[in-house]
C-alpha positions in Angstrom: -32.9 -24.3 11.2 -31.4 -20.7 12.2 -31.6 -21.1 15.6 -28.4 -23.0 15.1 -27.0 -20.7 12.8 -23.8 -18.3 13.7 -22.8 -15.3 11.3 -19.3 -13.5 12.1 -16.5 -11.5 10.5 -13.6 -14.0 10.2 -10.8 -13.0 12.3 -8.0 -15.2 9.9 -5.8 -15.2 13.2 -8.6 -16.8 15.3 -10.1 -18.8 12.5 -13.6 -20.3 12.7 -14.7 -21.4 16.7 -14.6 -25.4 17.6 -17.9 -26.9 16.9 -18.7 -24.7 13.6 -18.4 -24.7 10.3 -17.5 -22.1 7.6 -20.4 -22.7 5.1 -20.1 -19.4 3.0 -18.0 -16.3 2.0 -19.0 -12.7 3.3 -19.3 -9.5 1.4 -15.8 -8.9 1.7 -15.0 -11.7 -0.1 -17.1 -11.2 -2.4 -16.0 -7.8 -3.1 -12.5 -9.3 -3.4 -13.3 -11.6 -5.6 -15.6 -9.5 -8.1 -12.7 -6.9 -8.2 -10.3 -9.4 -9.2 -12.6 -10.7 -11.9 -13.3 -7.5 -13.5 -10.1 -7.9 -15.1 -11.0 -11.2 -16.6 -12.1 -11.7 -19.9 -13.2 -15.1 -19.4 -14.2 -16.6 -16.5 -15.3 -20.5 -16.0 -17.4 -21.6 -12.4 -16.6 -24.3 -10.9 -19.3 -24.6 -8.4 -21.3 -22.3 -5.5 -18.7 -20.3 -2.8 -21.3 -22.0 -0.3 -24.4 -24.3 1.1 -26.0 -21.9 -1.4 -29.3 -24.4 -0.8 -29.6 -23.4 3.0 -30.3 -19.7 3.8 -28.5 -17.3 4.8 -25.5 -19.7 3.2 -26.3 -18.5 -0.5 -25.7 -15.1 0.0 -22.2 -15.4 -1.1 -22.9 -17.5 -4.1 -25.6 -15.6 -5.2 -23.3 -11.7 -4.6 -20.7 -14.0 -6.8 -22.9 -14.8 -9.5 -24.4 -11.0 -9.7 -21.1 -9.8 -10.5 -20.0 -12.7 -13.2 -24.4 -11.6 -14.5 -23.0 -8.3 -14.9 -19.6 -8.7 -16.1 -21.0 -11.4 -18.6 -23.7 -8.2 -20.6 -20.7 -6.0 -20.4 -18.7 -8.6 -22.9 -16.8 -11.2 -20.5 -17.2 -14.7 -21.5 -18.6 -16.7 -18.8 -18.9 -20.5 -18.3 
């Protein structure tokens, strides 16, 4: 249900509020992350960066796996 459901830009000195959980990376992260792995060659998953199976959770996983996609039909090996 999204009535219940609280999106925010992680303050990493505050952290996440009592009563809530962090269930998914934001673009930021994502960004960070696809940066660093344009440098791979080869690059193995171990498993969704969220609750990618509840909206608006996936988000991160799916901006993850878009950038391993394209990465992937420009020649890195991806598992």
């Amino acid at each position: 249900d999204k009535a219940d459901t609280k999106t925010f830009e992680l303050n990493t000195d505050a952290g996440i509020d009592d009563g809530w959980m962090g269930l998914d990376i934001g673009p930021k992260s994502v960004k960070i992350i696809a940066d660093g792995l344009a440098k791979a060659t080869k690059i193995v998953v171990n498993g969704p960066a969220g609750v990618f199976e509840v909206p608006p959770f996936d988000e991160g996983t799916r901006g993850l796996v878009d950038a391993i996609e394209s990465l992937t039909k420009n020649g890195t090996v991806s598992v």
